[in-house]
C-alpha positions as CSV (number, residue, x, y, z in Angstrom):
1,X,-36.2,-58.0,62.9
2,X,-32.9,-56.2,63.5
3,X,-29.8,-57.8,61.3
4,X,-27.5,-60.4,63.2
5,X,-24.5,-58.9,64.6
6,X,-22.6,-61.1,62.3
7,X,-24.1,-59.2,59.3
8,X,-22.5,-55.9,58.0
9,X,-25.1,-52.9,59.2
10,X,-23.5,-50.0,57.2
11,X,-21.9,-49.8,53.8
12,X,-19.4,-47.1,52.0
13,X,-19.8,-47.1,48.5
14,X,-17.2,-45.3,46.3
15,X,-18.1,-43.6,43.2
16,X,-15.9,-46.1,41.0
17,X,-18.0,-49.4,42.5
18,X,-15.6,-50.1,45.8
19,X,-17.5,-51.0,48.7
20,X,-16.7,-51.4,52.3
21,X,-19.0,-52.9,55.1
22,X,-18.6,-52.8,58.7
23,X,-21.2,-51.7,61.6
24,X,-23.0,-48.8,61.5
25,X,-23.4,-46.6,64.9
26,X,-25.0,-42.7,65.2
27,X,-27.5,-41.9,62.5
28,X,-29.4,-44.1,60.3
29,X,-30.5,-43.1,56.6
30,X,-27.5,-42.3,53.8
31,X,-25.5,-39.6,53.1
32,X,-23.1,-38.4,49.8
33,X,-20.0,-36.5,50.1
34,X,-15.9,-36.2,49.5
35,X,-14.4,-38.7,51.6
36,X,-10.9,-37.3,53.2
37,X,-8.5,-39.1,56.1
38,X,-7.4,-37.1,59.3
39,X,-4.1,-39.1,61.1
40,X,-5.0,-37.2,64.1
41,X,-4.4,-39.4,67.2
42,X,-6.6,-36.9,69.5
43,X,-9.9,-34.5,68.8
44,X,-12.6,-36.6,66.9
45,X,-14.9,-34.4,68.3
46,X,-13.5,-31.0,67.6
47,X,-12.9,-32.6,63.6
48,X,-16.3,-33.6,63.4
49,X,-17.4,-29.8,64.7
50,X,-15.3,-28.2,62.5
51,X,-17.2,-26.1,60.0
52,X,-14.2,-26.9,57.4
53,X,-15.3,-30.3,56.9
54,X,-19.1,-29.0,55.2
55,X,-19.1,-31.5,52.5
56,X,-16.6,-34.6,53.8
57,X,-16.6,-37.6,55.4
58,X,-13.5,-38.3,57.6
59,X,-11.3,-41.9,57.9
60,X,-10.3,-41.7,61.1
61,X,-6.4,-43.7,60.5
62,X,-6.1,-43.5,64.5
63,X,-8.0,-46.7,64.8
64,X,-9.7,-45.7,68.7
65,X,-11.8,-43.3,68.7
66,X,-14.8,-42.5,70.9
67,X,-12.8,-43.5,73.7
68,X,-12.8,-40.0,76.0
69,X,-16.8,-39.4,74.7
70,X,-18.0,-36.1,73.7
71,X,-18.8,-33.2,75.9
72,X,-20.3,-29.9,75.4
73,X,-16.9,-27.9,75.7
74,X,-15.2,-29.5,72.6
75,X,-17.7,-28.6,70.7
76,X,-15.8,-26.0,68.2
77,X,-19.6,-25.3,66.0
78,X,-23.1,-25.9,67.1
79,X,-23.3,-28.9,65.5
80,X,-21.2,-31.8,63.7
81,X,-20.6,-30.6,60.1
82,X,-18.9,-33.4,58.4
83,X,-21.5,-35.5,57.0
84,X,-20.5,-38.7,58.4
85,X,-17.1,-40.9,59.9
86,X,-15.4,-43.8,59.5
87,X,-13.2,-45.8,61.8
88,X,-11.4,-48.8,62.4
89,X,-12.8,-50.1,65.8
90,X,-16.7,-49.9,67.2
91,X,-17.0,-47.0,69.5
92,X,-15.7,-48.1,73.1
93,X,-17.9,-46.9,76.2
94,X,-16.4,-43.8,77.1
95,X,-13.7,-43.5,79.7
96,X,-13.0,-39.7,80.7
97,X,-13.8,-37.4,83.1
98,X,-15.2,-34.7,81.2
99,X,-17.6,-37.1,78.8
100,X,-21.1,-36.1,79.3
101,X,-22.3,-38.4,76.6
102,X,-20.9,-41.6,74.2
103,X,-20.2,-40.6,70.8
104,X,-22.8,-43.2,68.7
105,X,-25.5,-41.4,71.0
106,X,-24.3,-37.7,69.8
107,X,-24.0,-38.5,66.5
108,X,-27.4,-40.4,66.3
109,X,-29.2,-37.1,68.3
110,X,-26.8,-35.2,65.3
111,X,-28.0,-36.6,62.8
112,X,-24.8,-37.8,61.5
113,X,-23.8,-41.3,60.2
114,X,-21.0,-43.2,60.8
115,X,-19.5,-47.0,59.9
116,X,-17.1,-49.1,61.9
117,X,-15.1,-52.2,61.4
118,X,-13.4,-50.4,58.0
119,X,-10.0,-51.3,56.9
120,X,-9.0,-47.7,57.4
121,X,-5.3,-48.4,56.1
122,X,-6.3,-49.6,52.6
123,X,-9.2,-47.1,52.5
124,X,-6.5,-44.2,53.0
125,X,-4.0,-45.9,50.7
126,X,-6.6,-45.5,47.9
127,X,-7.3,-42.1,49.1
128,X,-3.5,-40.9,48.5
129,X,-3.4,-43.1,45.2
130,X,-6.7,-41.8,43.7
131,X,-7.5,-38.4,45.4
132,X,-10.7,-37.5,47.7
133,X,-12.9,-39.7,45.8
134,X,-16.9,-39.1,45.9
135,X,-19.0,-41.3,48.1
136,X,-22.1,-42.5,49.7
137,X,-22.2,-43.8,53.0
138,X,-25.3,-46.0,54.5
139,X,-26.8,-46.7,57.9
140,X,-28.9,-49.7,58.2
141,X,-30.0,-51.5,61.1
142,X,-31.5,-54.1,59.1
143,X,-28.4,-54.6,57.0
144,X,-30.9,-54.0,53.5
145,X,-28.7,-51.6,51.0
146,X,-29.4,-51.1,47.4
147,X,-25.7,-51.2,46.0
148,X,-26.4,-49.7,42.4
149,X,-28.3,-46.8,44.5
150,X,-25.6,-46.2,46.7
151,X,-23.0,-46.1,43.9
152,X,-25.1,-43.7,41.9
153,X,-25.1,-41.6,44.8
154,X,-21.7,-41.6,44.7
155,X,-21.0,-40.8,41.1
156,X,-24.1,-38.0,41.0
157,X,-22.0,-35.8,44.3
158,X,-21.2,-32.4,43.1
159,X,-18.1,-32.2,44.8
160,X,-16.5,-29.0,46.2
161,X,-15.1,-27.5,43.2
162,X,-16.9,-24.8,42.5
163,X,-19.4,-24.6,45.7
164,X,-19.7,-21.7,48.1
165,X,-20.1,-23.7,51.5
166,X,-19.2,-21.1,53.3
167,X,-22.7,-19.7,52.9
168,X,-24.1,-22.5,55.0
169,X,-22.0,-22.4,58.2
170,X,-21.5,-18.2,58.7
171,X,-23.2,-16.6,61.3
172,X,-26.7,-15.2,60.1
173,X,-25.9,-12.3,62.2
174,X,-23.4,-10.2,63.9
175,X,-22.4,-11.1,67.4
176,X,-19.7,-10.0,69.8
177,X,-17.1,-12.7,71.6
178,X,-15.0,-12.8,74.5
179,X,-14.5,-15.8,75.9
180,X,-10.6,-16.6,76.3
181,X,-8.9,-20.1,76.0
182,X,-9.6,-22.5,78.4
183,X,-7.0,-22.5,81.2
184,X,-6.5,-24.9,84.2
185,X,-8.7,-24.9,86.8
186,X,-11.2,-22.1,86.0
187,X,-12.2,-23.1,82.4
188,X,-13.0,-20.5,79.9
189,X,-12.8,-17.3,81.7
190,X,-14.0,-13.8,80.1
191,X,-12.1,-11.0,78.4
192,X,-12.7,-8.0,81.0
193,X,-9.9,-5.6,79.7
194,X,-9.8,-5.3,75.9
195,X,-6.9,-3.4,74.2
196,X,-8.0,-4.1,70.5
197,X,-11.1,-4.2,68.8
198,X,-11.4,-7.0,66.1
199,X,-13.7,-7.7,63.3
200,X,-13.3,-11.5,62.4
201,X,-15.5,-12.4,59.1
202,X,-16.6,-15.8,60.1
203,X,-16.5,-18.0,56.4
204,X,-16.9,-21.1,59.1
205,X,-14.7,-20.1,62.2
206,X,-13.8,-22.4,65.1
207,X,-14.6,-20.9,68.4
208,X,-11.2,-22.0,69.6
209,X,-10.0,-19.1,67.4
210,X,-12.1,-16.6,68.7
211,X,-11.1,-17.8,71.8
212,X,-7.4,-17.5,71.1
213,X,-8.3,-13.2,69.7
214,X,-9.7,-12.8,72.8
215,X,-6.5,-14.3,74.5
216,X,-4.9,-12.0,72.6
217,X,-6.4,-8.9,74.3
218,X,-9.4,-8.4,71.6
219,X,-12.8,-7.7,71.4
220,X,-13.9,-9.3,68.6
221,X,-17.1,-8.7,66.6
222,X,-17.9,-11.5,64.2
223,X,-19.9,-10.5,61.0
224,X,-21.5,-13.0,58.4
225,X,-18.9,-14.0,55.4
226,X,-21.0,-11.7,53.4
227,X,-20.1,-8.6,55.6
228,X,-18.5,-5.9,53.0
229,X,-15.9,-3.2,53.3
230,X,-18.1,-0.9,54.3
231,X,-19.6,-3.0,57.0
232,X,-16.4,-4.3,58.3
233,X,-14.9,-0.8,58.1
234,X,-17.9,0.8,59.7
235,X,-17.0,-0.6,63.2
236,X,-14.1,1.2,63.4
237,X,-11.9,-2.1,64.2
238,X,-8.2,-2.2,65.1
239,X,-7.9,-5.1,63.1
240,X,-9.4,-7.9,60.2
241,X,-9.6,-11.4,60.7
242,X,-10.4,-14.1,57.8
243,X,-11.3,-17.0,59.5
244,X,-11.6,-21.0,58.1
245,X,-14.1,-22.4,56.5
246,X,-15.3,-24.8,53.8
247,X,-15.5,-25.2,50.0
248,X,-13.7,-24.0,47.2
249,X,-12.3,-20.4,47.7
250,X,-12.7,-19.0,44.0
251,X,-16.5,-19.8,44.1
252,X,-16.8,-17.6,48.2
253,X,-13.8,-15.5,46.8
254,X,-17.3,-14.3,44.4
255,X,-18.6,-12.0,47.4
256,X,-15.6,-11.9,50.0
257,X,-12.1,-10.8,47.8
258,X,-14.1,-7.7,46.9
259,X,-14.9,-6.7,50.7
260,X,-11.1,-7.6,51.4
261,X,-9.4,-5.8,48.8
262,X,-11.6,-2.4,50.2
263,X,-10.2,-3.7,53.8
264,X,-6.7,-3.7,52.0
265,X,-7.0,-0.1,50.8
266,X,-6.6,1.0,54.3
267,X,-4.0,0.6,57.0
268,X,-5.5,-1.7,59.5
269,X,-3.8,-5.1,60.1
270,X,-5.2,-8.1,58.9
271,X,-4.9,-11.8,59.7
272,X,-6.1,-14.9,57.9
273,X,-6.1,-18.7,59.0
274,X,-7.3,-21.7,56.5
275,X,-10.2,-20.5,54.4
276,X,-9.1,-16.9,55.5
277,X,-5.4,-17.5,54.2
278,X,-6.5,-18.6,50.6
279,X,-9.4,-15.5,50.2
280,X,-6.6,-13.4,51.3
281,X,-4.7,-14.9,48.6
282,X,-6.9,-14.5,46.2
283,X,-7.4,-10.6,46.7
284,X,-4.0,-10.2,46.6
285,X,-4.2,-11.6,43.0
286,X,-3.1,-14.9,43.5
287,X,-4.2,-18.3,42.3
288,X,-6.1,-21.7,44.8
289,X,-5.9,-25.4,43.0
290,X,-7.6,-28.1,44.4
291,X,-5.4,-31.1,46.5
292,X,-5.3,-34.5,45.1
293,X,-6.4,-35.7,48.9
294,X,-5.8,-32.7,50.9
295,X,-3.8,-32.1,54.3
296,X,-6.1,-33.0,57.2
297,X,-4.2,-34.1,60.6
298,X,-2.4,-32.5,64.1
299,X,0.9,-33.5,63.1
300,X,2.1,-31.5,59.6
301,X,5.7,-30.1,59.7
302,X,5.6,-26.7,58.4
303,X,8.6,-24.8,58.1
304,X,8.9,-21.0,58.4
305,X,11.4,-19.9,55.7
306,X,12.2,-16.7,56.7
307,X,13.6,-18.0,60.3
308,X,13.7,-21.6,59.6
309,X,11.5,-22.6,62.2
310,X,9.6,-26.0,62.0
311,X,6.4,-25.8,63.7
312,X,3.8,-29.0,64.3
313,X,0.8,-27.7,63.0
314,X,-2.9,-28.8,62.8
315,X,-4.0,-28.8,59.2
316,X,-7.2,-29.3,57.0
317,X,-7.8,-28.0,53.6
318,X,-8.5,-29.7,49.9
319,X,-7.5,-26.8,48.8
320,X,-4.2,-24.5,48.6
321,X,-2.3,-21.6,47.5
322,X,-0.2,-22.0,44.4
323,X,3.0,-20.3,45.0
324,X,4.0,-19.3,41.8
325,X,1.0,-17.2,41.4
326,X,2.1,-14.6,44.5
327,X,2.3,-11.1,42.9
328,X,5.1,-8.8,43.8
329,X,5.1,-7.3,47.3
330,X,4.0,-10.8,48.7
331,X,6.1,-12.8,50.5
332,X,5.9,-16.9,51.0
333,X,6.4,-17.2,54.7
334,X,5.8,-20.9,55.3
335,X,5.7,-24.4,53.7
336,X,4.7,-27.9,54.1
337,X,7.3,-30.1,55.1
338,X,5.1,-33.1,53.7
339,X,4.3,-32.0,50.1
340,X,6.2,-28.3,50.0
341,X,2.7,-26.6,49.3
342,X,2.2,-23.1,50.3
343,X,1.2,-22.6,53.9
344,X,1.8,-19.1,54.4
345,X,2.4,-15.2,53.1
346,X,2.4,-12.1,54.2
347,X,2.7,-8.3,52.4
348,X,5.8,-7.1,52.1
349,X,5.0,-3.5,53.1
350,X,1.9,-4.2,55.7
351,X,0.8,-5.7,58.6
352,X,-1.3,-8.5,56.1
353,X,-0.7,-11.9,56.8
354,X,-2.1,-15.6,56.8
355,X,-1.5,-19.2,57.2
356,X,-2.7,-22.6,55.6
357,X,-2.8,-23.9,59.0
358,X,-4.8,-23.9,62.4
359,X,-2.5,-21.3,64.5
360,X,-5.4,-22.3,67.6
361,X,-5.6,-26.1,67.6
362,X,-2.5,-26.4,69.7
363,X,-1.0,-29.6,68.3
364,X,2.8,-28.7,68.8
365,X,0.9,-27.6,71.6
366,X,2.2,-24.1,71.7
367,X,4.4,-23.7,68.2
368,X,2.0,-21.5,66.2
369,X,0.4,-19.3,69.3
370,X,3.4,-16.9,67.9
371,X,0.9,-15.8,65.2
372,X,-1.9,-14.5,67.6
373,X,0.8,-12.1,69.2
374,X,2.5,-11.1,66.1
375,X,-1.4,-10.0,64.7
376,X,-1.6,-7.9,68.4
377,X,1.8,-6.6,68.3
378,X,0.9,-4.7,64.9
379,X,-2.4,-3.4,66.6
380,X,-1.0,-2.1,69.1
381,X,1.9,-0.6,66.8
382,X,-0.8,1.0,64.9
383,X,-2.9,2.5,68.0
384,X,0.5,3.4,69.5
């Protein structure tokens, strides 16, 4: 017999013994991972498609969500990656023109789990006190759960330190792209004049920011996060992108710094966002730490120190850039107005440059766009 409504169907278990109960909608079954929070008021489903979050669980602190539904559009990966959600109130029937299906129904087809009815407010308090803590969330419809299972689960996670997720959400082949941003009333309309060929190395990427390259004026050619110099050189492209992506960047920097440092012996610009901004980082002979909880919201002020611009930025990484360890010949472009962790750099003497945040995701709406036209401007300064 099903549980009674009254009785908890779902059950977070945090690796030090907490537990929270509330209602469990989407998937049954249990999952492990890192639990983060996202203050984004807007996008649940675009965070849950985002292959950044391989590994993680997301607190929701905007306490409605699955109130616009889910439709195929917003979809920035094939599939939800994070492994599961939490939120403060049940999922209301959808109310939006463009839903196309509720969200406990997508993420139940997903596969994905997710608990509502969770004091989100203390659960992120202990998040900020305690860091990303490891955790094992359950699905339930009976309401049966074996605590001292679940909190084993917890305490045997892996974590991300260390792990190359990247390998599980690249491409497993090359493909081109040239669908542009969507734009009132036509949609997503097609690149049918490119002035710049781009080779983006996909460790995870959004197809928001292929859609913003093709914006741009390029036709971009996305090649696994394995791709090497050679293969990246071999298509003759006017430009690099890094894109985002999961995990802990020393353990992909294994395989990628190497292909980027051959990418760096020649001329071409290149461009990194998230993921893409730390291996650039790194094959420039800096250092990446991990976060105590991370930054993962729409609504981060990040400053640009060289023209003392503030721009709104979309944000989410456990991971960063530690400053200190920027060789000579790289600059510090940008910081976090929150924390003042590094959120930019570029090369002193080259068109190489990359941000901690998500230039695409629009949250200021139009603050960071700057970036896409700044990586065309020194194509076309090249090919001129």
């Amino acid at each position: 017999m099903p549980a009674s409504r009254s009785l908890p169907t779902a059950c977070l278990a945090l690796a030090d013994g907490t537990l929270f109960y509330g209602r469990g909608f989407g998937a049954t079954g249990r999952t492990t991972a890192e639990l983060c929070f996202n203050t984004a008021m807007t996008g649940y489903q675009e965070i849950m498609t985002d292959p950044s979050y391989a590994g993680q669980i997301v607190t929701f602190t905007f306490p409605h969500v699955g109130n616009v539904g889910v439709n195929p559009d917003d979809d920035e990966w094939t599939d939800p990656v994070a492994e599961g959600m939490v939120v403060k109130w049940d999922p209301t029937e959808p109310s939006n023109w463009r839903a196309t299906d509720t969200l406990s129904d997508w993420l139940a087809r997903r596969g994905r789990i997710a608990i509502g009815g969770v004091d989100t407010r203390r659960l992120t308090r202990a998040i900020r006190a305690q860091g990303a803590p490891h955790v094992a969330l359950a699905h339930d419809p009976e309401g049966k759960f074996d605590i001292e299972a679940l909190v084993a689960a917890a305490r045997g996670f892996e974590g991300l330190v260390g792990r190359d997720l990247a390998k599980g959400v690249t491409c497993a082949q090359s493909y081109r792209w040239d669908e542009m941003r969507w734009a009132w009333p036509d949609g997503y309309l097609r690149l049918t004049e490119p002035k710049y060929r781009v080779v983006a190395v996909d460790y995870g990427a959004k197809r928001n920011i292929l859609r913003s390259l093709a914006s741009a004026g390029a036709d971009v050619t996305v090649l696994p996060a394995s791709a090497t110099a050679e293969d990246i050189l071999a298509l003759e492209p006017d430009g690099v992108f890094l894109t985002n992506g999961p995990g802990d960047p020393a353990a992909t920097g294994a395989y990628a710094v190497p292909a980027i440092r051959g990418v760096l012996e020649t001329d071409l610009p290149v461009f990194g966002v998230c993921l893409g901004h730390q291996m650039l980082a790194l094959a420039l002979g800096a250092r990446t730490v991990k976060m105590n909880h991370g930054h993962h919201g729409a609504n981060h002020p990040v400053k640009d120190t060289e023209t003392g611009k503030v721009e709104i930025t979309s944000m989410n990484h456990g991971f960063t850039v530690d400053s200190q360890s920027l060789p000579t010949g790289v600059l510090e472009t940008h910081v976090s107005l929150f924390d003042g962790s590094n959120c930019g750099i570029r090369m002193t003497d080259r068109p190489v440059f990359s941000v901690q945040y998500h230039p695409e995701a629009s949250p200021g709406p139009q603050d960071s766009y700057y970036l896409f036209e700044r990586f065309a401007a020194a194509m076309a300064a090249r090919k001129g």
